[in-house]
N, CA, C and O atoms as CSV, one atom per row, in Angstrom:
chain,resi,resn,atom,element,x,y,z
A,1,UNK,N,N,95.149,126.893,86.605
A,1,UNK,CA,C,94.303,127.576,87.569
A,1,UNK,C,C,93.261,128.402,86.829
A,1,UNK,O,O,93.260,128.973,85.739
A,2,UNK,N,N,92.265,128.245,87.930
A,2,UNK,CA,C,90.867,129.315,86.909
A,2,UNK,C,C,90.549,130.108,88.073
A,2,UNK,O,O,90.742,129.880,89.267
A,3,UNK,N,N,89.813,131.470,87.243
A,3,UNK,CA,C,89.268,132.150,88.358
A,3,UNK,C,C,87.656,132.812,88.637
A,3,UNK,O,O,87.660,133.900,89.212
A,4,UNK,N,N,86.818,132.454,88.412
A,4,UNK,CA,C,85.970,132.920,88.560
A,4,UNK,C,C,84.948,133.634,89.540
A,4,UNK,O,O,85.041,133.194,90.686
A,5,UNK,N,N,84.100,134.518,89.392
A,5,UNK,CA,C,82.965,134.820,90.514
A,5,UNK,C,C,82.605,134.350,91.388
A,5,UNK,O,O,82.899,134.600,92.557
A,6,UNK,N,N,81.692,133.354,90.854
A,6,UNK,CA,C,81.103,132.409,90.917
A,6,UNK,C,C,81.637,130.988,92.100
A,6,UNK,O,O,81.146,130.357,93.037
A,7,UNK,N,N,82.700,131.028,91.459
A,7,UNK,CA,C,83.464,130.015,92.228
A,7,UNK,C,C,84.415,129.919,92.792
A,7,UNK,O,O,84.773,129.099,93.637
A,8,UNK,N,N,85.234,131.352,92.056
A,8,UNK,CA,C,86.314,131.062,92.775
A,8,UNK,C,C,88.214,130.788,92.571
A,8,UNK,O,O,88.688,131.201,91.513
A,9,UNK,N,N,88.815,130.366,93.204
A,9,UNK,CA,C,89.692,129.784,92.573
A,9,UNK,C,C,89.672,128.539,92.450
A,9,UNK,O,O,89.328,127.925,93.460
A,10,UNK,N,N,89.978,127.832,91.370
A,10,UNK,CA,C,89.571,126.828,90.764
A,10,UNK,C,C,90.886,125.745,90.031
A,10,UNK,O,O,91.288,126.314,89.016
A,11,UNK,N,N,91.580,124.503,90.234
A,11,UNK,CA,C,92.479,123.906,90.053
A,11,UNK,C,C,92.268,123.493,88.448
A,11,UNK,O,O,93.070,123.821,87.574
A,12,UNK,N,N,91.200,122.811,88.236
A,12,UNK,CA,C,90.347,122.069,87.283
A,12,UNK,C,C,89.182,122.623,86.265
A,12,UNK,O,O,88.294,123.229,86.865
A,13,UNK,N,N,89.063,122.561,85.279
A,13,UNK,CA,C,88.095,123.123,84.526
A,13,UNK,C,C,86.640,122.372,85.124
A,13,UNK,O,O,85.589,122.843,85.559
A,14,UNK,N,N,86.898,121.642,85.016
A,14,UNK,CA,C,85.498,120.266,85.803
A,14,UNK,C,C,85.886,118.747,86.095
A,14,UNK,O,O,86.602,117.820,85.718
A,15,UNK,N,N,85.081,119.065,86.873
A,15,UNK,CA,C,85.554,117.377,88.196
A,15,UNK,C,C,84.679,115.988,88.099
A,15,UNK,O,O,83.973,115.958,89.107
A,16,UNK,N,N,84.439,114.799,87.268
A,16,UNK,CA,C,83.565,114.133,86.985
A,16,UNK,C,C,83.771,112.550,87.767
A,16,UNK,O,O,84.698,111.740,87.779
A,17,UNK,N,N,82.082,112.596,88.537
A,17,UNK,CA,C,82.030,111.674,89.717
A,17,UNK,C,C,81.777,110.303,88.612
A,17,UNK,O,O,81.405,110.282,87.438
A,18,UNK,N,N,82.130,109.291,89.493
A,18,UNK,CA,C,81.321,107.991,88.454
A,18,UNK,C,C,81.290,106.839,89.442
A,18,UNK,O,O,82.316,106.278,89.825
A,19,UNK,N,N,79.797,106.441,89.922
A,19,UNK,CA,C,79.636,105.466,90.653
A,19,UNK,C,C,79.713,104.112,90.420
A,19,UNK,O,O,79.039,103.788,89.442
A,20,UNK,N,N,80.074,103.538,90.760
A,20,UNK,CA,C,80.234,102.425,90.628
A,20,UNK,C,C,79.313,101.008,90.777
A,20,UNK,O,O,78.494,101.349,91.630
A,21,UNK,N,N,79.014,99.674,90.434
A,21,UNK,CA,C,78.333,98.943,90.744
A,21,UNK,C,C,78.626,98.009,91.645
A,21,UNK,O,O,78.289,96.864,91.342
A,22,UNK,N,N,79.314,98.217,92.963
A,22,UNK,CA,C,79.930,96.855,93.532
A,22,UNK,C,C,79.086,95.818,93.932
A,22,UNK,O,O,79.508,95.089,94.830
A,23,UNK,N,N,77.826,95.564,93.391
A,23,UNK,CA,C,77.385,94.172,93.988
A,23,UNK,C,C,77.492,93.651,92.700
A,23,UNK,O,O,77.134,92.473,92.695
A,24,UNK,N,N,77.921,94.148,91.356
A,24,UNK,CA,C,77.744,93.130,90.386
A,24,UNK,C,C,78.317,91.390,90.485
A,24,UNK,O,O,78.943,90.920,91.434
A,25,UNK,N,N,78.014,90.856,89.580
A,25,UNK,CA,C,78.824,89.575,89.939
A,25,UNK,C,C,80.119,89.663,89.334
A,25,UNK,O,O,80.554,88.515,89.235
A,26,UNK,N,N,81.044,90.611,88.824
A,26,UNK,CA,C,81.707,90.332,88.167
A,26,UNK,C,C,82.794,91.092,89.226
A,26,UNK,O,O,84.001,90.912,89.070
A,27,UNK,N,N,82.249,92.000,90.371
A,27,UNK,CA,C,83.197,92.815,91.212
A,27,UNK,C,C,83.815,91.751,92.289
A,27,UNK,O,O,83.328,90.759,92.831
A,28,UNK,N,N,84.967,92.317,92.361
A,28,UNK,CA,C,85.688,91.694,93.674
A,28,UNK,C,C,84.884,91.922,94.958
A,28,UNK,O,O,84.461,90.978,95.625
A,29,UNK,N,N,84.693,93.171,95.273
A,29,UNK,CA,C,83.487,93.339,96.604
A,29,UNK,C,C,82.727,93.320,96.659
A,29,UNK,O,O,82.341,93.564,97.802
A,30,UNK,N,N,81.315,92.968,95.357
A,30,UNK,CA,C,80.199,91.909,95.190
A,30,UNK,C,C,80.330,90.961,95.643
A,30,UNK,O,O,79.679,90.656,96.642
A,31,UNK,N,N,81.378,89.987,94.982
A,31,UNK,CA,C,81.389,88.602,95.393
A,31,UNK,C,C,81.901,88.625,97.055
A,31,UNK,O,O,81.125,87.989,97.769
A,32,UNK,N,N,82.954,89.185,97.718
A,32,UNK,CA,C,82.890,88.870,98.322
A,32,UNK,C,C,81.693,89.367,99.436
A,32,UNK,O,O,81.318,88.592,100.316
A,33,UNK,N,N,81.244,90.479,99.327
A,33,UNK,CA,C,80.030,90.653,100.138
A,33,UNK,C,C,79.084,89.727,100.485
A,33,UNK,O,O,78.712,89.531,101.642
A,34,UNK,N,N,78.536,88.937,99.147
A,34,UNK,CA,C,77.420,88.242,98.961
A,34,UNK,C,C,78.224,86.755,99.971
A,34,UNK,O,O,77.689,86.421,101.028
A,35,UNK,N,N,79.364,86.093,99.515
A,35,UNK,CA,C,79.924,85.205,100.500
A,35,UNK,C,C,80.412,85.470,101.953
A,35,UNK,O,O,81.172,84.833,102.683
A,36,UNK,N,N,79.966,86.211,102.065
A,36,UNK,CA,C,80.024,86.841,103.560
A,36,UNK,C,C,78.680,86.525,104.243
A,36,UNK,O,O,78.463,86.073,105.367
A,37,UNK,N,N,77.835,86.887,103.255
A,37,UNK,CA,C,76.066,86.736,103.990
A,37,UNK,C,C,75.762,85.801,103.280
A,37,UNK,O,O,74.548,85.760,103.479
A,38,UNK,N,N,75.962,85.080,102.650
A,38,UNK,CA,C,75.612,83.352,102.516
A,38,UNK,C,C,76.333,82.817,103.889
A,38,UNK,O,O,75.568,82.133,104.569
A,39,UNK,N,N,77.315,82.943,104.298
A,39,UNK,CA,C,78.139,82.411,105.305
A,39,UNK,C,C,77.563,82.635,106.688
A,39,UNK,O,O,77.504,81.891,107.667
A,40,UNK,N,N,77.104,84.034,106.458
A,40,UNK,CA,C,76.846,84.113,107.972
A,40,UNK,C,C,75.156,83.686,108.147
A,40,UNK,O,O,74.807,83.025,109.125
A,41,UNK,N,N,73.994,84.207,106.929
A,41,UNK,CA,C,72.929,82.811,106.701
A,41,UNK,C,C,72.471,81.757,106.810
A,41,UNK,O,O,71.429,81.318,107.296
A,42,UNK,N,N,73.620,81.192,106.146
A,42,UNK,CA,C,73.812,79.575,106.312
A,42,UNK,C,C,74.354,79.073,107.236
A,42,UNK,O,O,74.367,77.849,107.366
A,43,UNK,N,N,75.139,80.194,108.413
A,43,UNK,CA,C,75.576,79.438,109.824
A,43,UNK,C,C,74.599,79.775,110.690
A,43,UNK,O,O,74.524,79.204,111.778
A,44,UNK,N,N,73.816,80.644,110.360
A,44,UNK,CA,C,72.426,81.062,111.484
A,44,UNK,C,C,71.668,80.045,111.305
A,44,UNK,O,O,71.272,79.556,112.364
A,45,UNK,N,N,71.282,79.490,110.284
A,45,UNK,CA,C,70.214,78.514,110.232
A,45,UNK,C,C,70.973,77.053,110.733
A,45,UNK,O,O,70.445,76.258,111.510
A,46,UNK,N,N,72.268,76.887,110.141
A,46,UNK,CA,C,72.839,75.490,111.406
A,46,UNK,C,C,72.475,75.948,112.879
A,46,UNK,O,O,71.756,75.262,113.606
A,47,UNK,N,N,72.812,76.691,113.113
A,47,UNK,CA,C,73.086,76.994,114.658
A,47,UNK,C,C,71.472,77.333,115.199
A,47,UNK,O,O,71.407,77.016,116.387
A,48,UNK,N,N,70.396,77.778,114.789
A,48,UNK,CA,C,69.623,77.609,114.775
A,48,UNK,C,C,68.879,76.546,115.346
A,48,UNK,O,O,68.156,76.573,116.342
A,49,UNK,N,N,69.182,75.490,114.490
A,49,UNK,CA,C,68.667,73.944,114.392
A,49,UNK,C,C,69.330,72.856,114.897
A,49,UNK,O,O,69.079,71.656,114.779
A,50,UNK,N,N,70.907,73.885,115.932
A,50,UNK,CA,C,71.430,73.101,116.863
A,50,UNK,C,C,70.843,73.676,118.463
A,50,UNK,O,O,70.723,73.043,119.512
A,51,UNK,N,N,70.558,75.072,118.165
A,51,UNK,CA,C,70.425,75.366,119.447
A,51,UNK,C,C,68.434,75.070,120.056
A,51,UNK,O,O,67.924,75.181,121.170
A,52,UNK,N,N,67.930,74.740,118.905
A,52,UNK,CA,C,66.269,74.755,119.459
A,52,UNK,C,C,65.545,75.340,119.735
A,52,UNK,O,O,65.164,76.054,118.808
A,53,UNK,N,N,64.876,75.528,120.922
A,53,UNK,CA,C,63.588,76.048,121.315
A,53,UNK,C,C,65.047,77.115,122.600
A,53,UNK,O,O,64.654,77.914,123.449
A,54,UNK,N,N,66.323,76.855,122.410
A,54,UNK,CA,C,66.806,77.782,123.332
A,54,UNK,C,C,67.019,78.957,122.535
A,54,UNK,O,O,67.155,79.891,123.326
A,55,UNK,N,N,67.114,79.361,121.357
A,55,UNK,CA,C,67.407,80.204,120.167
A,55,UNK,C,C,66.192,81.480,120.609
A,55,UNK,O,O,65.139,81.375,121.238
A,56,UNK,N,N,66.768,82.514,120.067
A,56,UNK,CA,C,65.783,83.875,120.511
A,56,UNK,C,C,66.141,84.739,118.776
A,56,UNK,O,O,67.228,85.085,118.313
A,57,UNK,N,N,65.051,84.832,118.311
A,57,UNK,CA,C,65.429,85.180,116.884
A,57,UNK,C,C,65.750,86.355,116.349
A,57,UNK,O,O,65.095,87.012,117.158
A,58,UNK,N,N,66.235,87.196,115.627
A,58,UNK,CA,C,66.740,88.711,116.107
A,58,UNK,C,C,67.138,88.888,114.283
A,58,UNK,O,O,67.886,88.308,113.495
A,59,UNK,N,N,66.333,89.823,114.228
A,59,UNK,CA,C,66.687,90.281,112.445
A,59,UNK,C,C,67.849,91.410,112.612
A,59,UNK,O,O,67.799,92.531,113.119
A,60,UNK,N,N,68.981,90.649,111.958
A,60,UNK,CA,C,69.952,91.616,111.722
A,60,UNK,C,C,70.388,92.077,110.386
A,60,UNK,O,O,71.151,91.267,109.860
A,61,UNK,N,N,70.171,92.993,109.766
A,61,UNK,CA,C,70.571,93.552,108.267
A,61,UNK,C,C,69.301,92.537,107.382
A,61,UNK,O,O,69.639,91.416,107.003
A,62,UNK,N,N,68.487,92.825,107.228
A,62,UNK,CA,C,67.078,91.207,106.758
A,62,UNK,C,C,66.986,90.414,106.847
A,62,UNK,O,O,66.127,89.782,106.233
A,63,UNK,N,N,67.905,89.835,107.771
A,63,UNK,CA,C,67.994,88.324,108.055
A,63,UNK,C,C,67.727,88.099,109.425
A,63,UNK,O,O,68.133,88.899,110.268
A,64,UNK,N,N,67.127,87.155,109.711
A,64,UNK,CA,C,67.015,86.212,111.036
A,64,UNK,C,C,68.397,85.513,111.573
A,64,UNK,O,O,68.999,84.735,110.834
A,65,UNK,N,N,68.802,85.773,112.685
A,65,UNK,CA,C,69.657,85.349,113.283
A,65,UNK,C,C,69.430,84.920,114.767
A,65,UNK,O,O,68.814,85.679,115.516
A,66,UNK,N,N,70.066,83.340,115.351
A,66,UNK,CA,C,70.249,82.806,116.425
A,66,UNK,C,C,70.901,84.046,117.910
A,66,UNK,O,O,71.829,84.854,117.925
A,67,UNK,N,N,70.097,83.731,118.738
A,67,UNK,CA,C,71.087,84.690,119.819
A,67,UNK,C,C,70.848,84.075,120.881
A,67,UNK,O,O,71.369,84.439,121.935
């Protein structure tokens, strides 16, 4: 325990944050993120080009999507 002015009572001398990179390719929740929006991409544009001139186009998260 510490005690200072300033701060207080205190558990820890200092507390150190460290962010992380999860879209790398090498992360588990990169990859799967990115196969998530290839998936849902690549089923907008099938469905798209099944549904025609009935399709109404709608950008969701930067992408164009069927509705």
């Amino acid at each position: 325990m510490n005690w200072t002015e300033s701060d207080g009572l205190s558990l820890v001398q200092s507390a150190e944050a460290r962010v992380g990179r999860p879209a790398t390719p090498m992360s588990v929740a990169g990859v799967a993120r990115r196969q998530t929006r290839r998936a849902v991409v690549g089923g907008a544009a099938v469905g798209a080009a099944a549904a025609g001139t009935a399709c109404v186009r709608v950008l969701v998260n930067g992408s164009y999507v069927c509705r």
